[in-house]
Every structure is written in C-alpha cells, then in structure tokens.
C-alpha positions in Angstrom: 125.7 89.1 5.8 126.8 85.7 6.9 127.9 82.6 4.2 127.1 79.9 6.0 125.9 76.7 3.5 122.9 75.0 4.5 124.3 71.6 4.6 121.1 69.8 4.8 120.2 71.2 1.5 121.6 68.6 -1.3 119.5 69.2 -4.3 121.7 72.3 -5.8 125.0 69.4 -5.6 123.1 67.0 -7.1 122.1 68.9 -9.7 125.5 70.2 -10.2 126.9 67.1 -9.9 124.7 65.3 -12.4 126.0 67.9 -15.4 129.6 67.2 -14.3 129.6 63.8 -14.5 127.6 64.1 -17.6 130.2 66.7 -18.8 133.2 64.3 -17.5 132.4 61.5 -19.4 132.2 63.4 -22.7 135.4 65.0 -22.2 137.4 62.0 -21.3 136.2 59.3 -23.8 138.4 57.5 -25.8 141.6 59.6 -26.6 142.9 60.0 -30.4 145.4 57.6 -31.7 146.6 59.8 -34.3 149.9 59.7 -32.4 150.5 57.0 -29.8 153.6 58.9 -28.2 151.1 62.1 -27.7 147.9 61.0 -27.2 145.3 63.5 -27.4 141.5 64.4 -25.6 138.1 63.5 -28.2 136.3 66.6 -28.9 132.8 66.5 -26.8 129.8 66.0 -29.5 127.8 68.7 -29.8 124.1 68.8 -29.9 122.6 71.7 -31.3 119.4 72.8 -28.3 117.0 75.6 -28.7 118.6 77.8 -26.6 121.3 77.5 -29.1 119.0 78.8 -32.2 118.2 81.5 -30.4 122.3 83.0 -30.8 120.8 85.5 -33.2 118.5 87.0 -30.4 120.2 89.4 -28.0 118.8 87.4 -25.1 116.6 84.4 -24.4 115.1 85.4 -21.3 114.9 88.0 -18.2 113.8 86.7 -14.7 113.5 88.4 -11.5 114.6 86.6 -8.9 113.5 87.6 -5.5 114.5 86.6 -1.2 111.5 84.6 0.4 111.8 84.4 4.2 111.5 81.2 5.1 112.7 81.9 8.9 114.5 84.4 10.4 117.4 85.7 8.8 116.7 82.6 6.4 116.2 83.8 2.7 114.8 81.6 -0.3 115.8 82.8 -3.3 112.6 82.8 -6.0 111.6 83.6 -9.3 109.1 86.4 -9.0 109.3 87.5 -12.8 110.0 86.2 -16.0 109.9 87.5 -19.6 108.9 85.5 -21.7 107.0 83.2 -19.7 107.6 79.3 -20.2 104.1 78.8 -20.7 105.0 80.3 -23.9 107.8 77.4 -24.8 107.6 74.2 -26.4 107.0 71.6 -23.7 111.1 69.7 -24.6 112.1 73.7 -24.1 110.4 74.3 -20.4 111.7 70.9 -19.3 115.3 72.1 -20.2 114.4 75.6 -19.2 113.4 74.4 -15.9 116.3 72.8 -15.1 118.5 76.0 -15.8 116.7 78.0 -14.1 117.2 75.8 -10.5 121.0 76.4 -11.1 120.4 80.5 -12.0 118.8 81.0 -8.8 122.1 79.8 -6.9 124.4 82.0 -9.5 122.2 84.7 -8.8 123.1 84.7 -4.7 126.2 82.4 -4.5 127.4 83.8 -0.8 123.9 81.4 0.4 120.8 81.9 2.4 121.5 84.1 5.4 120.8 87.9 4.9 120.4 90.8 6.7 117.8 93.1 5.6 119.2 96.3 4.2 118.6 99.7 4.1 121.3 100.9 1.3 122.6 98.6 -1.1 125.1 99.7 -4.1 124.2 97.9 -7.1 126.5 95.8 -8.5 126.8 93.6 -12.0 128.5 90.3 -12.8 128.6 87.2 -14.4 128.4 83.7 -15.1 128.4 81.0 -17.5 126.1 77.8 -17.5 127.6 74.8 -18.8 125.1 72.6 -20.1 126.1 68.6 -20.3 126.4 68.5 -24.4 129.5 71.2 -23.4 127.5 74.4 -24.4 127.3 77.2 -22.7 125.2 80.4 -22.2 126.0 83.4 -19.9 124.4 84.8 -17.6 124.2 88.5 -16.8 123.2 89.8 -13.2 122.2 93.2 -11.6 121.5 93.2 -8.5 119.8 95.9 -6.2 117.8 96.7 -3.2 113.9 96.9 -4.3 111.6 100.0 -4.1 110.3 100.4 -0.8 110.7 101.7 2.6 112.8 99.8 5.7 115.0 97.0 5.4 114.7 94.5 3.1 117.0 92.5 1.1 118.4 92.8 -2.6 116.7 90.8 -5.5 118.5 90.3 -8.8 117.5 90.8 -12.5 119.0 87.9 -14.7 119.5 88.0 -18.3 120.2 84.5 -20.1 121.8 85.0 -23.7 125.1 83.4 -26.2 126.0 86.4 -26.8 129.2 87.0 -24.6 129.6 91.0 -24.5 129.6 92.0 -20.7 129.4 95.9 -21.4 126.1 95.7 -23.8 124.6 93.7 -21.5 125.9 96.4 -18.3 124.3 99.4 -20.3 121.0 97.2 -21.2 120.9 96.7 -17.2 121.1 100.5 -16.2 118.0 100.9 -18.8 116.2 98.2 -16.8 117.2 99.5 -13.1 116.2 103.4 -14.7 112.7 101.5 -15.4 112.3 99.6 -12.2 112.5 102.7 -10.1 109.2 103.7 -12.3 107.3 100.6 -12.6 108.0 96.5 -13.2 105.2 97.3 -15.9 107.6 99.6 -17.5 110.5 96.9 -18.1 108.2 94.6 -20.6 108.1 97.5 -23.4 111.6 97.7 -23.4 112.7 94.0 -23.1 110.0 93.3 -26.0 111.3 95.8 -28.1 115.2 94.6 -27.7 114.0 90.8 -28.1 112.5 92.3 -31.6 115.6 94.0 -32.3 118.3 92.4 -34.7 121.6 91.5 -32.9 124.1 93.6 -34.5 127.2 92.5 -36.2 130.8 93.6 -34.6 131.2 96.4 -35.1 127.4 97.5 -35.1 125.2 99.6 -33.5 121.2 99.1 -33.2 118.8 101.7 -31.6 115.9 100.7 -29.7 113.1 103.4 -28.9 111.6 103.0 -25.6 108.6 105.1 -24.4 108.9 106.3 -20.9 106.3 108.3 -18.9 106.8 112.1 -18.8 110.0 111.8 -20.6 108.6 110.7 -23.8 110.1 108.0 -26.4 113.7 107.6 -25.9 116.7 105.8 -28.8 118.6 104.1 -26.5 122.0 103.0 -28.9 124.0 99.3 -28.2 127.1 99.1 -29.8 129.1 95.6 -30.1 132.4 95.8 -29.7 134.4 94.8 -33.5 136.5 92.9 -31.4 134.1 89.4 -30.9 136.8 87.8 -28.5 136.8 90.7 -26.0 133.5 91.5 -26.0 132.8 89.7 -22.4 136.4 91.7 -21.4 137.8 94.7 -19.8 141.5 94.3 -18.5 141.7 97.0 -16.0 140.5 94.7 -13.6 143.4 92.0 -14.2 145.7 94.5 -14.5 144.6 96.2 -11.0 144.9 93.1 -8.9 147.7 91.4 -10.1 151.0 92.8 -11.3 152.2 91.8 -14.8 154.2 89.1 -13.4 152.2 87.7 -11.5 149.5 87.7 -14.9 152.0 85.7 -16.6 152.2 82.7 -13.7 148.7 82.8 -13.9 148.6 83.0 -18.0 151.2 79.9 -17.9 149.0 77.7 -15.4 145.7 78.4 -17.5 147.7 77.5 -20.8 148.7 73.8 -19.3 144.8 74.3 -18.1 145.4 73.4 -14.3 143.1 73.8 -11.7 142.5 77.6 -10.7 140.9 79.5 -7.9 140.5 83.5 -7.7 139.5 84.7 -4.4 138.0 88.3 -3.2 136.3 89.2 -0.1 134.7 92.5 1.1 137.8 94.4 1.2 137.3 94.7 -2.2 133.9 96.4 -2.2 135.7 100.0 -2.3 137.4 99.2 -5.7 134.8 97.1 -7.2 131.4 95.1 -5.9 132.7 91.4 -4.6 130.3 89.7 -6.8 131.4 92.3 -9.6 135.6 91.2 -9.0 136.4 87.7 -9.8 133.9 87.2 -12.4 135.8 90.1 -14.5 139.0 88.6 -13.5 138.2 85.1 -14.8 137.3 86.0 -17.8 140.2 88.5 -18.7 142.3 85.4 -18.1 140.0 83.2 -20.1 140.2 86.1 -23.0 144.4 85.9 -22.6 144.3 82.5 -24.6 142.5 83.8 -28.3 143.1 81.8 -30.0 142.0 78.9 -27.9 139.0 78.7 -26.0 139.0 77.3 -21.9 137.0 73.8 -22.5 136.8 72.6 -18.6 134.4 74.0 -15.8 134.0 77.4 -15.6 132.0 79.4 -12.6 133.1 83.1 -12.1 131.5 83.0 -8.8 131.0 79.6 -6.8 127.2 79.6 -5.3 128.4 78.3 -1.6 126.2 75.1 -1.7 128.6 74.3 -4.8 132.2 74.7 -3.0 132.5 70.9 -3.1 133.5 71.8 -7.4 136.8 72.5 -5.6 137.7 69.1 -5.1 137.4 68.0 -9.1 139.7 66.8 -10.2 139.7 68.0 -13.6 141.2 71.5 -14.5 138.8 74.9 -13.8 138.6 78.6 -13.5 136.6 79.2 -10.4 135.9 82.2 -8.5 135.3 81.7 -4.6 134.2 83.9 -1.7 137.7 84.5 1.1 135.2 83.2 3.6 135.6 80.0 2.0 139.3 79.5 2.3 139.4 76.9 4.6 137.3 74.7 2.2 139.9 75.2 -0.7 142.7 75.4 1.0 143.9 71.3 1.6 143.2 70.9 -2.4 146.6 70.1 -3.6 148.2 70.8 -7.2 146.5 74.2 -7.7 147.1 77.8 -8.2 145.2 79.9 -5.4 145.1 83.7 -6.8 144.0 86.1 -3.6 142.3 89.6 -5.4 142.2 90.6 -2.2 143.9 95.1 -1.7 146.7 94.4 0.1 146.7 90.8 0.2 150.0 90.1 2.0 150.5 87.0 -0.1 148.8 87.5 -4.1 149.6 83.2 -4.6 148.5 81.3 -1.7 149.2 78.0 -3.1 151.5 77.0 -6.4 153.2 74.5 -7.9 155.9 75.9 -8.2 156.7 76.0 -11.5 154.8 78.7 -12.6 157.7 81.3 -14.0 159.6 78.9 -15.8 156.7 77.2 -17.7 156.5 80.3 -20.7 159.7 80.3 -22.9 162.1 82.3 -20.8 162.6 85.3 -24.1 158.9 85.3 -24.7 158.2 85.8 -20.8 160.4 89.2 -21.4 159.0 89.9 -25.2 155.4 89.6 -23.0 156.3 91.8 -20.3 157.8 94.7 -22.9 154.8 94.6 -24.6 152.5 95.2 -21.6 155.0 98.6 -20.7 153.5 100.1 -23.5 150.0 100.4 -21.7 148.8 103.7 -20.7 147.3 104.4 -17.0 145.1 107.0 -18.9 144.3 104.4 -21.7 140.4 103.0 -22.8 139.3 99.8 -22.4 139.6 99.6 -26.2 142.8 100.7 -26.5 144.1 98.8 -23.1 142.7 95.4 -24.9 144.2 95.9 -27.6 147.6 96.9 -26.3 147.3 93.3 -24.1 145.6 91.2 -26.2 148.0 91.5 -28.9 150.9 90.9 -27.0 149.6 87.4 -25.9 148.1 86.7 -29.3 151.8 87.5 -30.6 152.9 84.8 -28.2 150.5 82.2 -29.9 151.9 83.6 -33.1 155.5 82.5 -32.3 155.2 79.3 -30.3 152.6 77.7 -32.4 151.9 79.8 -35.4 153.9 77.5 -37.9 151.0 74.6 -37.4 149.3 75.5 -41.0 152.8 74.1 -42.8 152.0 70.5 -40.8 148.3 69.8 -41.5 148.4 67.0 -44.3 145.7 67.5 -46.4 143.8 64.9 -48.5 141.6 65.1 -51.7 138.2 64.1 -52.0 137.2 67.0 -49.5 138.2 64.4 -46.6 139.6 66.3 -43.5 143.5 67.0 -43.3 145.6 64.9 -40.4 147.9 67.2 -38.5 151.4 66.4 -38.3 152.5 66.4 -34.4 156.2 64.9 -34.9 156.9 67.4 -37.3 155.5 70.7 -36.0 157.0 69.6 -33.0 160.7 69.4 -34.4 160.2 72.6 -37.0 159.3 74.7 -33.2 161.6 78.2 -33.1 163.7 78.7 -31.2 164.4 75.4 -29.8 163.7 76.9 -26.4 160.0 77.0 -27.2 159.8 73.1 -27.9 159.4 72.1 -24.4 156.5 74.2 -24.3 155.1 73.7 -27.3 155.5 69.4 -26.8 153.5 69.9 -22.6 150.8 72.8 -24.9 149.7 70.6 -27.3 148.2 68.0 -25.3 146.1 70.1 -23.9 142.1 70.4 -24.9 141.9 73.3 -26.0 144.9 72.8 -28.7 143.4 69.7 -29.4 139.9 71.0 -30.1 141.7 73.8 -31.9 143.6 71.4 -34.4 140.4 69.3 -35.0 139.0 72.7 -36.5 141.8 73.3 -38.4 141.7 69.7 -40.1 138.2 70.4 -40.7 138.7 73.0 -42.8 140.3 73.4 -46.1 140.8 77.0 -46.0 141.7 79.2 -42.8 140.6 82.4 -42.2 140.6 85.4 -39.5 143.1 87.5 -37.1 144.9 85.0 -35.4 145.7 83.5 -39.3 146.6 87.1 -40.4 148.4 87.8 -37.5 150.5 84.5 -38.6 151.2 85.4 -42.4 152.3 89.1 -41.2 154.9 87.4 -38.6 156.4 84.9 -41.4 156.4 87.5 -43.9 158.5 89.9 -41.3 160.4 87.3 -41.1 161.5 86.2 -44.7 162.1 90.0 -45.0 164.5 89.8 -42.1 166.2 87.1 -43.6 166.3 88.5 -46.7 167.7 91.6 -45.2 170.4 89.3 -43.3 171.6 87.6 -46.6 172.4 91.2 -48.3 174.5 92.3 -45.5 176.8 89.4 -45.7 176.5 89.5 -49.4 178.2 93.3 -48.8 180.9 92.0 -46.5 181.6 89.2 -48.4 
C-alpha cells in the first residue's frame, strides 16, 4: 500500500480549509475584558443544525463507501450505499449533508489513493470527529473490510455518522453489520431500520433490538451505554500500552496548556492493534484525561493525507498522522511529536521542553501513585475508573475552589467570576503558577462561562469537589484536637 498524496487534487484542502478559517475566526473574536491583566478567548456561538436534533437518535446515517479504479493502482473512494437516502432530507439538510459527506470519504481512507488489491484483509474499527464551522461536532465510526468475493480486490468501509460519542456500542453495532454483510447488503436495512426506531438509552441503559436473520431466525441483540457519559468514546489500555505513565503525564500537561499535538503509528503496530484502529484510541483517551473540560481546537484522530498541510496551523490540535508522513511534520516547531510506534527508540520526537515541570511537582507524584493502583488483569471499566479519577482528583485540587469566586447577581442575571481572587486563594501556593498559565486557556474559559450561567451546579466533578473540602475541614478539624491535647 503506498501513501503518496495526489498533489494535483486541491478540492479536499479547500474544503478543509474553508471550515477552519470559518472555525478560526469564531474562536478568536474579540477576547473578554472581564479582567484586562488575563484576558480571555469568546465562546464560539452556537447554532443549533438538524444533525444536532437528531442527538436522541443512535445514528443519523450509514454509508458504504467503496474503491473506484480510476487507473491502475489509482483508487476513488465512493459512496455506493447509504441509509437513509438524502432524497429523503429536507433540501437545507442534503446541502449540508452533502458537504459532510465529501470530507467522510477522506476520513474513511486517510493513507490516500494508491492500493493494492488484496486478498486477506483483517478488519479494523476507528474513529473520527467532524468539526462543523458553528464548532459542532459529530463522530464518525468506521469498519472497514475486504468485500465478498473472489481474487484481489480492495477494502470498502461502512461509516456510521452519530452525536452520540460511545466507541464500544458503536464497535458491537459494527460486528452485527459485518455478520450481515457476509449474508446479504439487503440484510443490513432491517437491522439499521430497526436501531434508527430504537430509543437511545440513558447511561446506564440497555435496549434490545430484534433482528430477523435467515435460517437463524429472529435474534435480541442487547446495547448497553456505559453510566459513565464522559468515557463512553474511551478505553485506556491503549494509552496505557504505548506510553508509560510518565510519559502520559508530559503529554496530559501539553494538552492542559492545549499546545499543538501530533500521535504517530505506522505498520509496526498492526500486530498489537490495526494502524487506523491506534491513534484514534489514543487521542481520545487523552482528550477523555481533561473531564472536566472539553478539547475546543481541531481535532482529527487520523489525518486523511491530502489534509497533512492541518500540521502547519497554527492554532493548538490533537492530530493523528501516518509515520510515513514524518518528514512533512517534522520542521513544525513548538509542538509535542508522540511516536506510538513498539519499540520506538525515541517515544517524544520533538518537545518543548518543558513538559515535566508544567504539572505541580506533588500532584505529578499524587498522579503517578494513583495510576500504581491499576491492575494488568483489570476491565476497561474498572481501568477507567482507576485513571479517570486520579486526573479528575487533580482538577479537584488545582481548580476545584472556583464555586467560592463566582459573584452572583439577582435578577437571574449571570454570575461574574472572580479571577484575582481564585487565583490568590490557589493551594498550595505551588499550584498558582499553574493554575494562573490553565486558566487562560479555552477550555477553562468556556468552562467558567457555563458556570456563570448557571445558578446552581450540579454532577461528579461538583461532588467530587464538596467530598475533597469536606475531607478536608475534617482534617482540620482533626488537626485542631491534637494540639488542643498537647496544649
């Protein structure tokens, strides 16, 4: 298989450029002047779309996108099936539609248009996000796998478009679809009709869908969403595999101060995990590391190679990359390089630098005690919740006092939060440093501008706050009797 990008082709830039600039200028408007010594990012405005009302549906749409040869060992990629059809959508919705779908046939084969036909081909699930220019997004789920048939041909890829960000229900949903594409195409409708029909269940939740299948009779196929609705796009074996926890923590600091941030694989890989299949679990393990707050810049979890030229923003990302396409990343300065790569004989080929001594340097070893307590035998369940915890408890005591500096005011106007402050009440003093270079990033920003919003907070990271402040006072407490006794 050879990555070579057709450099003649500029439409798939254009188009990506287009929603970047379109994405650039709502992120970098004017700035808050709530406090001129820390000035602070505008929220992007948010238009609701009709992809959006359809967040209570467990997907919006399945297409099949197919390999034309257009010379040889040239490949087009091409939609040869979709459910439901955009004949069936408002005209405003297939305009939109139509424009998505142009960037999901690069997602869907991001190492380019040179194949080799193929006689076995392990099939392999990953992801991506689409980042439309309002600043929503929708994932994208992809199995790809060599077609039914005889000699050698090459892969095509079933895409699932959805908002619902749960990676395993949407692997298991896959292996029902692949079981009825060795049967029949005609057999995949039934069952994608009867899941569209089907109410998205709540965390927590399972839902059955029966599915009739020839000579095996009707079959209850059970989804379960995880209770967890941060993790559900998550498993941290992956992380945890390629990098050491060290090396998790430089790349947890550089994504807090949201810098820019490459993960590269390459075939090496393939024994461990598909390439495709790698990064894209990778990126968003790191992205799930900073619950409470969400990654607001570019996100692609594998870079479609007529797209590598998204290296050079200059805005922070997350992006996943082919190795082959080192020597295109490579003269970007002020980045972190991750290699994935078994064995790589160097896991950060480029740094700043400062990577190990931007985390507090006690919470650095409070993180990495926490993480000792994972088990090699442990679930995904029980491994997130062993590492999400620990980072969430790192939230908890750097920034967890902010509820104490929101102002609010009556008349049901929104509170104003109270930077100065928060910043000198920071504990230890150790942490201030951070917390002063943490909160002027987007994703604090956006955070607070929630928070002001609403009167009344609720949910785990809040609970998680009130239990450390109650341990606390009870420390305290606990401190104050012993001297009373010596005294």
């Amino acid at each position: 298989m050879s990555n070579e990008r057709d450099a003649g082709d500029h439409g798939p830039m254009k188009l990506f450029t287009t929603m970047f600039s379109s994405l650039q200028e709502k992120f970098h408007r004017d700035r808050s002047d709530r406090d001129s010594t820390l000035p602070r990012p505008t929220a992007p405005s948010r238009v609701v779309t009709s992809a959006q009302n359809q967040s209570h549906l467990f997907f919006e749409y399945l297409v099949v996108v197919s390999l034309r040869k257009k010379r040889e060992g040239m490949y087009e990629p091409q939609i040869t099936y979709q459910f439901p059809k955009l004949a069936n959508m408002r005209r405003s919705q297939r305009e939109e539609e139509e424009k998505s779908l142009k960037a999901i046939l690069l997602f869907c084969f991001p190492e380019g248009v040179n194949w080799a036909p193929l006689t076995e081909y392990a099939s392999e699930t990953f992801s991506f996000v689409l980042t439309e220019v309002d600043g929503s997004r929708r994932n994208g789920y992809c199995r790809r796998l060599l077609p039914s048939g005889k000699g050698a041909r090459p892969p095509e890829a079933y895409c699932i478009i959805s908002q619902v960000a749960c990676f395993g229900l949407f692997s298991k949903i896959f292996d029902e679809v692949e079981k009825r594409r060795q049967i029949s195409m005609a057999m995949i409708y039934p069952f994608m009709q009867s899941l569209r029909e089907a109410p998205f269940p709540a965390p927590g939740n399972t839902v059955k869908i029966k599915s009739f299948i020839p000579e095996s009779g009707t079959e209850v196929i059970s989804l379960t969403r995880p209770l967890d609705s941060w993790l559900e796009h998550v498993d941290f074996r992956t992380l945890f595999r390629c990098l050491t926890d060290e090396e998790v923590l430089r790349v947890f600091a550089s994504t807090v101060l949201e810098r820019r941030i490459i993960f590269m694989a390459d075939e090496l890989s393939l024994y461990l995990l598909p390439l495709l299949q790698y990064p894209s679990q990778v990126l968003h393990a790191v992205a799930a590391l900073l619950y409470p707050f969400t990654w607001q810049h570019t996100f692609i979890s594998i870079v479609p190679s007529v797209l590598i030229d998204v290296v050079m923003a200059p805005t922070p990302y997350l992006l996943g990359v082919q190795k082959n396409k080192l020597d295109d990343v490579i003269d970007q300065s002020d980045m972190l390089i991750v290699d994935l790569t078994e064995g790589a004989e160097n896991t950060f080929i480029t740094c700043i630098g400062d990577e190990s001594t931007i985390l507090p340097e006690k919470l650095q070893e409070e993180l990495l005690q926490a993480l000792c307590c994972r088990k090699d035998n442990s679930t995904s369940e029980e491994l997130n919740k062993v590492v999400s915890e620990a980072f969430l408890s790192f939230f908890v005591k750097t920034v967890g006092h902010f509820p104490s500096h929101v102002k609010r005011r009556s008349g049901g106007q929104p509170g104003v939060f109270q930077i100065n402050s928060f910043c000198k009440a920071s504990e230890p003093k150790a942490s201030r440093q951070f917390v002063k270079r943490f909160i002027q990033t987007q994703m604090f920003d956006l955070f607070i501008q929630e928070v002001e919003r609403q009167p009344t907070q609720e949910g785990f990271f809040h609970q998680k706050i009130a239990e450390y402040q109650q341990s606390k006072k009870k420390e305290k407490a606990k401190r104050g009797w012993v001297r009373g006794l010596v005294v």
